[in-house]
GUTIVO-693146 format. One line per field, with one value per residue: x, y, z of N, C-alpha, C in turn; residue in three letters. Coordinates in steps of 0.1 Angstrom, whole numbers, plus 5000, padded with zeros to 4 digits. Layout:
! GUTIVO-693146
n.u	[X / ...]
n.v	[Y / ...]
n.w	[Z / ...]
ca.u	[X / ...]
ca.v	[Y / ...]
ca.w	[Z / ...]
c.u	[X / ...]
c.v	[Y / ...]
c.w	[Z / ...]
residu	[ALA / ...]
! end
This chain:
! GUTIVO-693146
n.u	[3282 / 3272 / 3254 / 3239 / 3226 / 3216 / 3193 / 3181 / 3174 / 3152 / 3134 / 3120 / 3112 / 3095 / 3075 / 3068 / 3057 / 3036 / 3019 / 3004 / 2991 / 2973 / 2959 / 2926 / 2918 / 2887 / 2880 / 2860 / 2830 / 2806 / 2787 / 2758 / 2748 / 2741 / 2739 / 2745 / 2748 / 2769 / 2779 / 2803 / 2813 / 2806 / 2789 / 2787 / 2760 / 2758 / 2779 / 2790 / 2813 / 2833 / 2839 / 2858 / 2857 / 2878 / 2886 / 2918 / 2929 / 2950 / 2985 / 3012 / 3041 / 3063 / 3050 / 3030 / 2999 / 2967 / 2932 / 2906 / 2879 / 2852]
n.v	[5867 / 5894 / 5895 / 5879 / 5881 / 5907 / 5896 / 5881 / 5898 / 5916 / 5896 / 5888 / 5916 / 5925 / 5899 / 5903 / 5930 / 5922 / 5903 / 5926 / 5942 / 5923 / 5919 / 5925 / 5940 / 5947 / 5974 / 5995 / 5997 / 5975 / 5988 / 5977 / 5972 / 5951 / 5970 / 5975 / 5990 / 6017 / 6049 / 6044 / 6021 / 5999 / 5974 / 5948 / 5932 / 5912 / 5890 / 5896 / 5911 / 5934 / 5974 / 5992 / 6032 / 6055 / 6080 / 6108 / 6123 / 6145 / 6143 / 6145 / 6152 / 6158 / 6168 / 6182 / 6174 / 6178 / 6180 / 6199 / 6206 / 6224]
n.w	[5681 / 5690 / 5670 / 5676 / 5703 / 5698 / 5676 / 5697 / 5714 / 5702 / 5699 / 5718 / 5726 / 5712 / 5717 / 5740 / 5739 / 5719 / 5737 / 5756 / 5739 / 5731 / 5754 / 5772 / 5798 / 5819 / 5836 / 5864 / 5863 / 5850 / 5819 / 5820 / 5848 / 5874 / 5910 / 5938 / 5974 / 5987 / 5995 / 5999 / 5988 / 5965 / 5954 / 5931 / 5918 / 5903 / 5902 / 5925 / 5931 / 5948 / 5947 / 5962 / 5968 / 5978 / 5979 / 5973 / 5988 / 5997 / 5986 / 5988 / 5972 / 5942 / 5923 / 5941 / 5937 / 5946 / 5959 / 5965 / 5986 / 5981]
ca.u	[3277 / 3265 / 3243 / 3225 / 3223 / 3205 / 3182 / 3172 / 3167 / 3144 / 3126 / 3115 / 3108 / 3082 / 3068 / 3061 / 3046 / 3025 / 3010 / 3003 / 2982 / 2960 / 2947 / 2925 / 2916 / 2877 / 2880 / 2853 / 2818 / 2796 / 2775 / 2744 / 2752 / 2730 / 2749 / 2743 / 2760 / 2765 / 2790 / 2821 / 2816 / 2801 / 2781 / 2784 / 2752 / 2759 / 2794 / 2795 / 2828 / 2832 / 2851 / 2855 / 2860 / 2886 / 2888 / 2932 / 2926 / 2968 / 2993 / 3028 / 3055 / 3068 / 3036 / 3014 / 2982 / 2959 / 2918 / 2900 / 2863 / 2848]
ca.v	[5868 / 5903 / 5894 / 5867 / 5892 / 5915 / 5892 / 5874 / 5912 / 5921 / 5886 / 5895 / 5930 / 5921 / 5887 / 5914 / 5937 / 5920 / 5904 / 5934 / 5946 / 5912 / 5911 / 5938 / 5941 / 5956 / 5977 / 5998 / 5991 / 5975 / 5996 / 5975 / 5956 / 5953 / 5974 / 5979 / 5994 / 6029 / 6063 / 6043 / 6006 / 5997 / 5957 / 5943 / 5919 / 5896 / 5884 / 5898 / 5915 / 5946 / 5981 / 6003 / 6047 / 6060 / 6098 / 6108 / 6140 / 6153 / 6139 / 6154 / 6149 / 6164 / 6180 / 6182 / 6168 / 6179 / 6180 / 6208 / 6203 / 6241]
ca.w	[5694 / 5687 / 5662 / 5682 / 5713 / 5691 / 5674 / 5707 / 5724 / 5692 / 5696 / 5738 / 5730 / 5704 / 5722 / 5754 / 5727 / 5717 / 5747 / 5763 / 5733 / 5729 / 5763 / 5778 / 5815 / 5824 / 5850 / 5865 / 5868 / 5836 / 5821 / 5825 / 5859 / 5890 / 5914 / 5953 / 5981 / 5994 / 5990 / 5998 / 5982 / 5953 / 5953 / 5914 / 5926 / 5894 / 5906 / 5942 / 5929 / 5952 / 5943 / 5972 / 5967 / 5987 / 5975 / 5976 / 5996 / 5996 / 5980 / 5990 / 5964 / 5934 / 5916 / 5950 / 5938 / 5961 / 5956 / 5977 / 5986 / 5983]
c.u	[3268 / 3254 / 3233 / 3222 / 3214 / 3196 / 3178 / 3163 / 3154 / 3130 / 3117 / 3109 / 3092 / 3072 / 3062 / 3055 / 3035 / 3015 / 3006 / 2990 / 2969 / 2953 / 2944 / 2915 / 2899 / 2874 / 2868 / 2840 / 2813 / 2789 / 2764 / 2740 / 2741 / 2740 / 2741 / 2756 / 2756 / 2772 / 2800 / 2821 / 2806 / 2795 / 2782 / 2775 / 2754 / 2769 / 2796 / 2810 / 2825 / 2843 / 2848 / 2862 / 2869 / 2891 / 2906 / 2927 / 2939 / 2973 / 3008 / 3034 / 3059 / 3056 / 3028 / 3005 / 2976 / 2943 / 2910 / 2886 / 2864 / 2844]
c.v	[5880 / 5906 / 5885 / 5873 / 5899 / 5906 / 5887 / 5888 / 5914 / 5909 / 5888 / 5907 / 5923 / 5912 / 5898 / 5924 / 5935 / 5912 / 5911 / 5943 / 5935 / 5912 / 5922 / 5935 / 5952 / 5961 / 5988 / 5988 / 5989 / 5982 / 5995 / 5964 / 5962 / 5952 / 5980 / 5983 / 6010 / 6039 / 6055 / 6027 / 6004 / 5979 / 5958 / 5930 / 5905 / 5887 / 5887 / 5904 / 5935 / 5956 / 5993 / 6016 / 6052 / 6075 / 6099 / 6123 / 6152 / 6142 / 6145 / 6147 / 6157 / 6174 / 6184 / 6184 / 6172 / 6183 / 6185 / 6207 / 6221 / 6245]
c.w	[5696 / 5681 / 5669 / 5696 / 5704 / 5683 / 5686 / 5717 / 5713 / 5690 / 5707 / 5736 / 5721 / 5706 / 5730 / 5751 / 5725 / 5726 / 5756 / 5750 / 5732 / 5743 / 5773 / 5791 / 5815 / 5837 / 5848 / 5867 / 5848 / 5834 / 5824 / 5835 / 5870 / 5900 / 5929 / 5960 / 5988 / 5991 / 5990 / 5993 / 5970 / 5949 / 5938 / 5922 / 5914 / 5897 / 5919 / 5942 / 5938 / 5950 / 5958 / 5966 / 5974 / 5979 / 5979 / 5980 / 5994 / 5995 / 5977 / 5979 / 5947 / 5929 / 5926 / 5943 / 5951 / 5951 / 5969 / 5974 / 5989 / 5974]
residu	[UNK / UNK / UNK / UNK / UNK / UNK / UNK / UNK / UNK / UNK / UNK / UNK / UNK / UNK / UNK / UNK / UNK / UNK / UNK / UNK / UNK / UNK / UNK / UNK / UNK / UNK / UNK / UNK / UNK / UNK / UNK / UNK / UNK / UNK / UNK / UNK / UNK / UNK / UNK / UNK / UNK / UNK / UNK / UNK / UNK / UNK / UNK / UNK / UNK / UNK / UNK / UNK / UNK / UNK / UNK / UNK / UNK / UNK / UNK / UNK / UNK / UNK / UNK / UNK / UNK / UNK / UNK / UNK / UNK / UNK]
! end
């Protein structure tokens, strides 16, 4: 029972392994896309896919993150 517990855990870890390396996500903007818009949104005009900017200004919690304009 032990033995087939640990080969089925060893068979999951490795399936979720490796689909996590085969399939890659493009995030950002293309490098050569036709891009409208303004400071806080960003138009991809080929797809109409929009990414809006939202700056994190403070961020209370363990490390405070914080980003000072000056």
């Amino acid at each position: 029972m032990k033995l087939l517990s640990a080969v089925l855990l060893i068979l999951v870890a490795a399936v979720s392994g490796f689909s996590q390396v085969t399939t890659q996500v493009a995030t950002g903007t293309p490098p050569f896309a036709s891009l409208g818009g303004g400071p806080f949104d960003t138009l991809n005009l080929g797809n109409l896919n929009v990414h809006f900017s939202i700056p994190v200004i403070h961020k209370a919690g363990r490390n405070c993150l914080a980003r000072r304009s000056g």
